[in-house]
mmCIF file of the N, C-alpha and C atoms, coordinates in Angstrom:
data_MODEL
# 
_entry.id   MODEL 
# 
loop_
_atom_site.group_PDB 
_atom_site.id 
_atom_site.type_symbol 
_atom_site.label_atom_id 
_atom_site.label_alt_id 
_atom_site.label_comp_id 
_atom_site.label_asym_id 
_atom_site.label_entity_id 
_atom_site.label_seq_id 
_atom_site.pdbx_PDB_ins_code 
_atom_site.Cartn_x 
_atom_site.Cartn_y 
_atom_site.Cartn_z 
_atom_site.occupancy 
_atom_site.B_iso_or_equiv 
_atom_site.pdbx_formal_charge 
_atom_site.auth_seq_id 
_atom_site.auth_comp_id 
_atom_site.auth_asym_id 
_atom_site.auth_atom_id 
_atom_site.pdbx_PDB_model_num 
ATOM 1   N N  . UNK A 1 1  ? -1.090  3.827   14.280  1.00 0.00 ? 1  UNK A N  1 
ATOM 2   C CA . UNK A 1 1  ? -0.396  3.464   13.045  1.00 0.00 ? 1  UNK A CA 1 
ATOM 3   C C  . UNK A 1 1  ? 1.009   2.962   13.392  1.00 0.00 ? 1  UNK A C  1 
ATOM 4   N N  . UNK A 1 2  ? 1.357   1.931   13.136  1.00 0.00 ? 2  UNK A N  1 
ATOM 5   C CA . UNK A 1 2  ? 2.279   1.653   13.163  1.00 0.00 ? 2  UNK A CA 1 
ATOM 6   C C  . UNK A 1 2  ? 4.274   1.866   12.542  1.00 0.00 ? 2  UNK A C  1 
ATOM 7   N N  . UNK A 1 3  ? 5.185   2.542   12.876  1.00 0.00 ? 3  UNK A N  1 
ATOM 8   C CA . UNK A 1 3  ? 6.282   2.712   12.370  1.00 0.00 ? 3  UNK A CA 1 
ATOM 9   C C  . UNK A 1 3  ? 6.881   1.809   11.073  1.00 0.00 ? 3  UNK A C  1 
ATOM 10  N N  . UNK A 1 4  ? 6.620   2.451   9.824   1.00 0.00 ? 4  UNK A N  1 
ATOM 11  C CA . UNK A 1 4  ? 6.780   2.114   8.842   1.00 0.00 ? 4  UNK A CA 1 
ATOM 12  C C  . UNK A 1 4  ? 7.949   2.563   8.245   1.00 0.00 ? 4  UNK A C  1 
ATOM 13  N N  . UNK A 1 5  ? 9.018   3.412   9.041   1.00 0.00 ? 5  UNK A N  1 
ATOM 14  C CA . UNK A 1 5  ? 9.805   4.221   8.565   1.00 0.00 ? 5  UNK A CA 1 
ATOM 15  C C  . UNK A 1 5  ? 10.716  3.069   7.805   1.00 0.00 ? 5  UNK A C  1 
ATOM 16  N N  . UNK A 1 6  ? 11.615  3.100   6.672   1.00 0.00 ? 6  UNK A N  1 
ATOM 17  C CA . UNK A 1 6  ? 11.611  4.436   5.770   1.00 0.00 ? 6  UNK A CA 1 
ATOM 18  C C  . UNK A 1 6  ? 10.086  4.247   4.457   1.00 0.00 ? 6  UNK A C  1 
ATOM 19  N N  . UNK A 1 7  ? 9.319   3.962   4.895   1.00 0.00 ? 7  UNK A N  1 
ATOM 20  C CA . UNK A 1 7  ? 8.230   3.740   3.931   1.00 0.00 ? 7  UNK A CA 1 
ATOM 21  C C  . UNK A 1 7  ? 7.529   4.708   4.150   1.00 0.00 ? 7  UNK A C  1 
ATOM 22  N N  . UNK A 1 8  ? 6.372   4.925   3.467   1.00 0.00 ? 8  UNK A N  1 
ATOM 23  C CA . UNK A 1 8  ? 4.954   5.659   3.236   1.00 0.00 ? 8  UNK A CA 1 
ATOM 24  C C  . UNK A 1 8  ? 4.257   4.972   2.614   1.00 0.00 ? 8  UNK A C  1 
ATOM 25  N N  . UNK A 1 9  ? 2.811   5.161   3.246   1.00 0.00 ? 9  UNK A N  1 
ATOM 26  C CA . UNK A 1 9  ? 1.867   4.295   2.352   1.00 0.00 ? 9  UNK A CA 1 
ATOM 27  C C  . UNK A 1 9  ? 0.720   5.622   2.291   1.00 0.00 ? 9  UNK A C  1 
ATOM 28  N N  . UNK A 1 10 ? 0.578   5.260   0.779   1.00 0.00 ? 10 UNK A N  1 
ATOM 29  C CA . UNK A 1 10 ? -0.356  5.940   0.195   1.00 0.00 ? 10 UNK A CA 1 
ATOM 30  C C  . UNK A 1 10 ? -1.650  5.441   -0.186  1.00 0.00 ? 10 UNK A C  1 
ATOM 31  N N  . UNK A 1 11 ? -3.240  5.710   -0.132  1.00 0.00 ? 11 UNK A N  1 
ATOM 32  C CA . UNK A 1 11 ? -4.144  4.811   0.134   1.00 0.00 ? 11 UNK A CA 1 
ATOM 33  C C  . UNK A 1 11 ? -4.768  5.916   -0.870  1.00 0.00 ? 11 UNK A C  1 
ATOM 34  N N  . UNK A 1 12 ? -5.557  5.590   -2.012  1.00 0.00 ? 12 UNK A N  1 
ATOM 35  C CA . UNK A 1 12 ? -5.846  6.471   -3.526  1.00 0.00 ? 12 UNK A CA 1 
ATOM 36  C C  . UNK A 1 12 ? -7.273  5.630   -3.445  1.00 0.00 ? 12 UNK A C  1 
ATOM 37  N N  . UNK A 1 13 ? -7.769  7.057   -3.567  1.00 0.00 ? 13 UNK A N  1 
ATOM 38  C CA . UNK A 1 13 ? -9.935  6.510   -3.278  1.00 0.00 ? 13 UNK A CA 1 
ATOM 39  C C  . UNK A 1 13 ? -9.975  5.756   -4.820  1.00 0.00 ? 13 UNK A C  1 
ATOM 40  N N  . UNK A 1 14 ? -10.743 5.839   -5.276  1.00 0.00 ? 14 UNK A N  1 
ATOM 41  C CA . UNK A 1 14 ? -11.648 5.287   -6.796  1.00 0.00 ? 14 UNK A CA 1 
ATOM 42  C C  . UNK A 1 14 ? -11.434 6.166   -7.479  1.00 0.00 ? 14 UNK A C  1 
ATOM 43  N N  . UNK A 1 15 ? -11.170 6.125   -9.019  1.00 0.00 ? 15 UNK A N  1 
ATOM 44  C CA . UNK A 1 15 ? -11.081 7.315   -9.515  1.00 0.00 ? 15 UNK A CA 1 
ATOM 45  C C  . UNK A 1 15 ? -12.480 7.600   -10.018 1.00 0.00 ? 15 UNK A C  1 
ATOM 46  N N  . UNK A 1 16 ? -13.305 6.397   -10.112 1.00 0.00 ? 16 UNK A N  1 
ATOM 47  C CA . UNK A 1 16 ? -14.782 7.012   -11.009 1.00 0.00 ? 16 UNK A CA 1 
ATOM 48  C C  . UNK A 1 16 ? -15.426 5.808   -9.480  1.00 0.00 ? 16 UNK A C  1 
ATOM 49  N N  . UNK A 1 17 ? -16.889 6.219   -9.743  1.00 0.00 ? 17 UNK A N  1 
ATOM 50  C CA . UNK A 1 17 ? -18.232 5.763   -8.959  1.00 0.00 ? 17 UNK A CA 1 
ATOM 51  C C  . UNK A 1 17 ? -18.024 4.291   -9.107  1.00 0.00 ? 17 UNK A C  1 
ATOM 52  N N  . UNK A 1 18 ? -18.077 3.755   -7.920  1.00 0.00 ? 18 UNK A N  1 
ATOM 53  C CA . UNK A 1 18 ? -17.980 2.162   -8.240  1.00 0.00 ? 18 UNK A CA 1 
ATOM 54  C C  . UNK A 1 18 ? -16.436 1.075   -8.663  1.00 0.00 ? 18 UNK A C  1 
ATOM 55  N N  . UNK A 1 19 ? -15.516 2.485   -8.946  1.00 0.00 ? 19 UNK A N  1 
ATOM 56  C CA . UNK A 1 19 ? -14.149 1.630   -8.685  1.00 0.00 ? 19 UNK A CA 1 
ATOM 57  C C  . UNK A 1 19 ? -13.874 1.246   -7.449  1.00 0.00 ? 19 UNK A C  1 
ATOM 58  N N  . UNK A 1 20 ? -12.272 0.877   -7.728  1.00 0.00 ? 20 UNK A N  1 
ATOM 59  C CA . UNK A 1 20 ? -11.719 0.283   -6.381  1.00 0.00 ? 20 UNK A CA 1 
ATOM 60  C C  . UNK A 1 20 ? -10.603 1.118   -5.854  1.00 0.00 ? 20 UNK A C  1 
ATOM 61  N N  . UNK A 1 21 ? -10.680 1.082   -4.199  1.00 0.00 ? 21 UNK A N  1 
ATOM 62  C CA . UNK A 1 21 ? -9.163  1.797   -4.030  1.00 0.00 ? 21 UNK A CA 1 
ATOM 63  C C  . UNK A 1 21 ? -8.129  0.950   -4.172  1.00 0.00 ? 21 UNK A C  1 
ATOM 64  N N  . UNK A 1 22 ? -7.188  1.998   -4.186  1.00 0.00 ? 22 UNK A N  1 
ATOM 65  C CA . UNK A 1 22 ? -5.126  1.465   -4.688  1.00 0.00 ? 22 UNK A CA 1 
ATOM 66  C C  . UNK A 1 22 ? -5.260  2.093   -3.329  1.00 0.00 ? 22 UNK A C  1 
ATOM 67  N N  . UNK A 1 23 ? -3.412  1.270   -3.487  1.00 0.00 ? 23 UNK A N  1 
ATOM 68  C CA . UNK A 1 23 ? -2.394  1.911   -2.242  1.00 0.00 ? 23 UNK A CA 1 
ATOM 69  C C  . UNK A 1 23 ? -1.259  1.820   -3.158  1.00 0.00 ? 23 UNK A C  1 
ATOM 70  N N  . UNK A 1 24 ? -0.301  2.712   -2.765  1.00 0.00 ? 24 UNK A N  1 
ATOM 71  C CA . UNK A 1 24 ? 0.961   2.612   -3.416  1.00 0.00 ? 24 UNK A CA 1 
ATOM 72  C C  . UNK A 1 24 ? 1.957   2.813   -2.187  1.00 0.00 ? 24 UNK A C  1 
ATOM 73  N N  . UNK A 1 25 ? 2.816   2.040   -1.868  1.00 0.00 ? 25 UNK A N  1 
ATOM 74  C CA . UNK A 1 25 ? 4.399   2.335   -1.164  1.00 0.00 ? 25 UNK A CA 1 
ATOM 75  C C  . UNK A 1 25 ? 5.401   3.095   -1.466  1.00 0.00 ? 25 UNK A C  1 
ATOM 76  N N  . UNK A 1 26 ? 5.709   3.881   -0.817  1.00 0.00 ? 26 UNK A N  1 
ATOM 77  C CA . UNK A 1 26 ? 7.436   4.639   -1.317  1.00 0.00 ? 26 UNK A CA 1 
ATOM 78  C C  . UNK A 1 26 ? 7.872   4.456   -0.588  1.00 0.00 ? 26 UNK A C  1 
ATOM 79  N N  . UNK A 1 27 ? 9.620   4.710   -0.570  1.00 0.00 ? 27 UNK A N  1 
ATOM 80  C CA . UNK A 1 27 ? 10.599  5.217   0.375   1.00 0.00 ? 27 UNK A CA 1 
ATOM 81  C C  . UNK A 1 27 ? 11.269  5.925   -0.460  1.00 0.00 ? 27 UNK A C  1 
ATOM 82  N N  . UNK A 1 28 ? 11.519  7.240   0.528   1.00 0.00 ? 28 UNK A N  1 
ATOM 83  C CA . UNK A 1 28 ? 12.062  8.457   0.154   1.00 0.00 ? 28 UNK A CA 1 
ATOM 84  C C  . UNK A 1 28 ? 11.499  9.286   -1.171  1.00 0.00 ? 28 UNK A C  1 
ATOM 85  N N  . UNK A 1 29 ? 9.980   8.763   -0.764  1.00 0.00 ? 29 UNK A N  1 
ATOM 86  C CA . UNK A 1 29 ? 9.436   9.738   -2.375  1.00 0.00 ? 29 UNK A CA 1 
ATOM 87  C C  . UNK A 1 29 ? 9.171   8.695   -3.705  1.00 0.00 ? 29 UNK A C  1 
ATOM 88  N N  . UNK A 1 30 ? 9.839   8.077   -3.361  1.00 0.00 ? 30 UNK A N  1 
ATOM 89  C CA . UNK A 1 30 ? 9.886   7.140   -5.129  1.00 0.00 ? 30 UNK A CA 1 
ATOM 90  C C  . UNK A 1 30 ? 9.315   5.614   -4.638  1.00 0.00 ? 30 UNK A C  1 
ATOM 91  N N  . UNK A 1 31 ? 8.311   5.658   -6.193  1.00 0.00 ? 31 UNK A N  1 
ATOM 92  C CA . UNK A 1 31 ? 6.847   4.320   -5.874  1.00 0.00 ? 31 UNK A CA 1 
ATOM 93  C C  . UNK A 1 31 ? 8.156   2.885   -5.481  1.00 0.00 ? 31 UNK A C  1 
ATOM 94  N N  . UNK A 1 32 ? 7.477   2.067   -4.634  1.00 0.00 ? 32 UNK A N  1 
ATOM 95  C CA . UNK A 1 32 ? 7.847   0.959   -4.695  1.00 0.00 ? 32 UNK A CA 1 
ATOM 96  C C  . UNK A 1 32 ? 7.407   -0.580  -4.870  1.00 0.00 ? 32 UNK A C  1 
ATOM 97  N N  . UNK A 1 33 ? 5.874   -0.217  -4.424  1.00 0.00 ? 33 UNK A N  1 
ATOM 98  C CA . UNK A 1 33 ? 4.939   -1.149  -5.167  1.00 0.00 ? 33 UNK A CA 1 
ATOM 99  C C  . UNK A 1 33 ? 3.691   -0.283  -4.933  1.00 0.00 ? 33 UNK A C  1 
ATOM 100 N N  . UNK A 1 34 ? 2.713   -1.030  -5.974  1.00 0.00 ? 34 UNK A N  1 
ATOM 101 C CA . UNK A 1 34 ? 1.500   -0.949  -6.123  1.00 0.00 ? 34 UNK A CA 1 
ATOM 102 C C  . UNK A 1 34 ? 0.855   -1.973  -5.834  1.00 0.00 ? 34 UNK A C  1 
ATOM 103 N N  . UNK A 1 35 ? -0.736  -1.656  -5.311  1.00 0.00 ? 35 UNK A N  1 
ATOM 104 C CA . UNK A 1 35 ? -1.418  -2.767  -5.264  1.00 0.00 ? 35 UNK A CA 1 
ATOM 105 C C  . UNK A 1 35 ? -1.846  -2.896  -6.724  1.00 0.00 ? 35 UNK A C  1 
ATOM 106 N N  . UNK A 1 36 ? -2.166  -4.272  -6.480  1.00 0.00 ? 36 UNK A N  1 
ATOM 107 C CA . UNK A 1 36 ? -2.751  -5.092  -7.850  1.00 0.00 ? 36 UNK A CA 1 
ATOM 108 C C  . UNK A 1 36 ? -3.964  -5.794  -7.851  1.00 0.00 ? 36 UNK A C  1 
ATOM 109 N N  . UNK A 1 37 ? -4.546  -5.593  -6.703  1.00 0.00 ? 37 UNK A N  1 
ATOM 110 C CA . UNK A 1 37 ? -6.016  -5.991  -6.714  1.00 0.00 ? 37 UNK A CA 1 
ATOM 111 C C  . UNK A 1 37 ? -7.091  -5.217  -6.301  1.00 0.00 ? 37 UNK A C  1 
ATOM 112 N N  . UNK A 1 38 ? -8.026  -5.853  -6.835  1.00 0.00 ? 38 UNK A N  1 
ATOM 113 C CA . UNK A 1 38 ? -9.399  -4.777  -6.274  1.00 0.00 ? 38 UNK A CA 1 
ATOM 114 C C  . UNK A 1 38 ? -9.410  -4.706  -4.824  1.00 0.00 ? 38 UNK A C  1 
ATOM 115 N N  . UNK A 1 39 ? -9.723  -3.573  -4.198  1.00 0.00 ? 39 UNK A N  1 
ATOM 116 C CA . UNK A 1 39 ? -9.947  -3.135  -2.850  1.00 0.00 ? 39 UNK A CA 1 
ATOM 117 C C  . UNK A 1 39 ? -11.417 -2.247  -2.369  1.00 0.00 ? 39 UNK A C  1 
ATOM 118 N N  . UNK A 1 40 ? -11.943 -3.152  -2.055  1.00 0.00 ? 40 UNK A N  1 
ATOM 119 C CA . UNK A 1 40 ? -13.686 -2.426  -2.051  1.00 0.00 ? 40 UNK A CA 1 
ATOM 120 C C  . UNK A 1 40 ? -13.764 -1.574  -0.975  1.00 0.00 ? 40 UNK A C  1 
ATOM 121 N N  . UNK A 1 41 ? -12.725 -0.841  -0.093  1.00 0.00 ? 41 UNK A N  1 
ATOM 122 C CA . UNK A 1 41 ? -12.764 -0.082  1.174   1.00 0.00 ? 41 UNK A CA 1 
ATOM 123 C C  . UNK A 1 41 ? -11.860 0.892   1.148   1.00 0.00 ? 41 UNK A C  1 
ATOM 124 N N  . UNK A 1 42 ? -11.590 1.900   1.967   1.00 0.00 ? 42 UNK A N  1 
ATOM 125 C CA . UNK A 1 42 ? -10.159 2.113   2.427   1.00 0.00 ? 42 UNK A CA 1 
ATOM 126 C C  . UNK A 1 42 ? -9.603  1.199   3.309   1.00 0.00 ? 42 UNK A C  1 
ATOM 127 N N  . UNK A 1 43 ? -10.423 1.181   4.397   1.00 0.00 ? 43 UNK A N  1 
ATOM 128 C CA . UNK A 1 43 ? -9.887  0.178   4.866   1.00 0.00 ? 43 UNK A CA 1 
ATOM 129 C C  . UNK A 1 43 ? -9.086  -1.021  4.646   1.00 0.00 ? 43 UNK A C  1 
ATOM 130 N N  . UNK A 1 44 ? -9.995  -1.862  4.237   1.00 0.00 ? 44 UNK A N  1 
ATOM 131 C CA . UNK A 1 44 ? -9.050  -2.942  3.235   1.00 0.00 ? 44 UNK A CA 1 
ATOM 132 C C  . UNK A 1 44 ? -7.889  -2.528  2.692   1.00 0.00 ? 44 UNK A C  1 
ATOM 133 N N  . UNK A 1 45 ? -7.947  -0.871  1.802   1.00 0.00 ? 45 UNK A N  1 
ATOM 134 C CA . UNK A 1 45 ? -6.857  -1.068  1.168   1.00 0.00 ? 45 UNK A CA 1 
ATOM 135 C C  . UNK A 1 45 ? -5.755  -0.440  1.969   1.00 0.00 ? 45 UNK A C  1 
ATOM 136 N N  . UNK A 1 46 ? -5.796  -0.050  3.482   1.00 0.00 ? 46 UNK A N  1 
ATOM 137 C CA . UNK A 1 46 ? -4.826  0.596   3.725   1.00 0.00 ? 46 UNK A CA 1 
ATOM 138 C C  . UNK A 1 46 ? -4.509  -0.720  4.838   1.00 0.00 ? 46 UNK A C  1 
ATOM 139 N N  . UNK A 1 47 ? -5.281  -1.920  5.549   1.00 0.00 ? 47 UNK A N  1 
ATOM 140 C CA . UNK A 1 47 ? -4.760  -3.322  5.548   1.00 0.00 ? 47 UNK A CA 1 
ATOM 141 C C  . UNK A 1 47 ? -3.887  -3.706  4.572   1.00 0.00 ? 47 UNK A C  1 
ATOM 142 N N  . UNK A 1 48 ? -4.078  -3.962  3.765   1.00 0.00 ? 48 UNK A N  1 
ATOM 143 C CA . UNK A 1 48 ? -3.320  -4.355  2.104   1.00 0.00 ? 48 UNK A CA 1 
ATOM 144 C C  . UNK A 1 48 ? -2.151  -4.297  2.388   1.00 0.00 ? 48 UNK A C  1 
ATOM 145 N N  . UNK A 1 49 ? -1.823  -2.665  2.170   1.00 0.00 ? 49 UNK A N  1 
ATOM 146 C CA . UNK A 1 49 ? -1.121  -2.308  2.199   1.00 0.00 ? 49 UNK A CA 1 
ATOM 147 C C  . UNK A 1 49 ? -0.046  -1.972  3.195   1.00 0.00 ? 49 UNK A C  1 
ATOM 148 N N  . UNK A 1 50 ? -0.591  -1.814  4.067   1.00 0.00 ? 50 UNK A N  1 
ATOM 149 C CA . UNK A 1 50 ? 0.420   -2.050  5.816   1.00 0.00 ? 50 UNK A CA 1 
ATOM 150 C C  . UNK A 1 50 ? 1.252   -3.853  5.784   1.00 0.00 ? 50 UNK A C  1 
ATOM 151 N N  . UNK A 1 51 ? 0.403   -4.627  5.264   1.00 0.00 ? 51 UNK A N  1 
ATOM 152 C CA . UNK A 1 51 ? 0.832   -6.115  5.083   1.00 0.00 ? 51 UNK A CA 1 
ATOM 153 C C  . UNK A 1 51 ? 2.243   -5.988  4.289   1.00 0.00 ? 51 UNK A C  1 
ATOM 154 N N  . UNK A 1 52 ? 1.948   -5.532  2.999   1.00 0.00 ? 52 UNK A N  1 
ATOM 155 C CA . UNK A 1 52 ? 2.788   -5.378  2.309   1.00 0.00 ? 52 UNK A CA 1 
ATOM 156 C C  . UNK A 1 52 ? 4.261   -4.539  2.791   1.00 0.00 ? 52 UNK A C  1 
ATOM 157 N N  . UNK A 1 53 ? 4.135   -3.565  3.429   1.00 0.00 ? 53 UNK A N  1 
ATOM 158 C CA . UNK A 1 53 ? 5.057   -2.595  4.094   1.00 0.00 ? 53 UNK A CA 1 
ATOM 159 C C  . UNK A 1 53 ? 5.990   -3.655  5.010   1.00 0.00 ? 53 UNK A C  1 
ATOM 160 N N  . UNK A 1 54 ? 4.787   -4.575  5.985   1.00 0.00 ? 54 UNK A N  1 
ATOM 161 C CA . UNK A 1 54 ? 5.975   -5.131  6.699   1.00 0.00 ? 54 UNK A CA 1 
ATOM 162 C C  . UNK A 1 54 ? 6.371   -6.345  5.997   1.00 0.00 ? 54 UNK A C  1 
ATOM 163 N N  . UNK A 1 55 ? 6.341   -6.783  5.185   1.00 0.00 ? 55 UNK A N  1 
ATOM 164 C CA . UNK A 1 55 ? 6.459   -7.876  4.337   1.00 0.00 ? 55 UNK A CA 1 
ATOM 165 C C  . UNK A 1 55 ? 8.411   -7.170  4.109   1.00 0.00 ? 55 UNK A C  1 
ATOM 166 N N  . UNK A 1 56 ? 8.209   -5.823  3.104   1.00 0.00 ? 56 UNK A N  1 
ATOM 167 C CA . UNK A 1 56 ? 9.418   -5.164  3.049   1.00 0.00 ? 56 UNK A CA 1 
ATOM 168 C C  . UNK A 1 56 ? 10.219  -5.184  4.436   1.00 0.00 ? 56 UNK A C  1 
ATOM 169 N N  . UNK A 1 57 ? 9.306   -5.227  5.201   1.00 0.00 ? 57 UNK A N  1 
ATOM 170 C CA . UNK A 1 57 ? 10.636  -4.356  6.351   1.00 0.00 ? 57 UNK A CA 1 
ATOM 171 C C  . UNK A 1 57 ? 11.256  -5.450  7.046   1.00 0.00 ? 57 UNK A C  1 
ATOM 172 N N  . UNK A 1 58 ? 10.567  -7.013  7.050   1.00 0.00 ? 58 UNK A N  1 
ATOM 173 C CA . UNK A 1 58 ? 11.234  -8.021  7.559   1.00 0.00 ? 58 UNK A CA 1 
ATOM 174 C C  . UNK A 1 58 ? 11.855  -9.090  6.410   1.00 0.00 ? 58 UNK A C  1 
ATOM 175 N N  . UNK A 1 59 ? 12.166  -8.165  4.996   1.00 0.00 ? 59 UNK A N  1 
ATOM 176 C CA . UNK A 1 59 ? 12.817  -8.906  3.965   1.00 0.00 ? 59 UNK A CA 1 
ATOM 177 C C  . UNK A 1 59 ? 12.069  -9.571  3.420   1.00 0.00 ? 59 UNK A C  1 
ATOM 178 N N  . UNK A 1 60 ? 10.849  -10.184 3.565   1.00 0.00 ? 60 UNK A N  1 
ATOM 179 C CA . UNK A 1 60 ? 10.138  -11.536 2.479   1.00 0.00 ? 60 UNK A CA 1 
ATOM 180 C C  . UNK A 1 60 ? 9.938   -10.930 1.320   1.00 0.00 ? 60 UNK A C  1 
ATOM 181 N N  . UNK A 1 61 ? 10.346  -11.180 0.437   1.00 0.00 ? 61 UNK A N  1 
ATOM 182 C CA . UNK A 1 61 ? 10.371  -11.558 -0.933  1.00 0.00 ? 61 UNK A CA 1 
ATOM 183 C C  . UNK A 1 61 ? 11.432  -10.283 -1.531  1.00 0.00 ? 61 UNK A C  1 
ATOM 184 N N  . UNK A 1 62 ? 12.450  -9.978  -0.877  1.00 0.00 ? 62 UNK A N  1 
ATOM 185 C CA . UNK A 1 62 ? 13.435  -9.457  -1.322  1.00 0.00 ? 62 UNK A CA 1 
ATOM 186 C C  . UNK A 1 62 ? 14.181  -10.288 -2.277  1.00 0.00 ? 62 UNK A C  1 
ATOM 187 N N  . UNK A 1 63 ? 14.843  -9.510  -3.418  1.00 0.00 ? 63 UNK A N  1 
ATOM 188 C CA . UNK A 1 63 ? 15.611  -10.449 -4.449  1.00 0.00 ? 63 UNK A CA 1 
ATOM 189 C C  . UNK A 1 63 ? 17.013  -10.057 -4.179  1.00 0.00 ? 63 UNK A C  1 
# 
């Protein structure tokens, strides 16, 4: 796994039979994004979501 610090990624199964998994990001405890699309794996969604992490950590799409 790769050093994500100050992030966490959180990877959330299906809540019912046949959904999709989420991932959600924090730093220091508090959400910072959510995924927004369907994710038919963990896998996938904890890819997703690692993308997204370094997306944050090398600034792209900071405002």
């Amino acid at each position: 796994m790769p050093n994500t610090h100050p992030y966490t990624l959180e990877v959330l199964p299906p809540k019912a039979e046949g959904a999709s998994y989420q991932w959600a990001i924090r730093r220091s405890g508090k959400l910072v994004q959510r995924s927004d699309r369907t994710l038919t794996s963990e896998a996938k969604a904890r890819e997703s979501g690692l993308a997204q992490i370094e997306k944050q950590l090398s600034g792209v799409g900071e405002r």
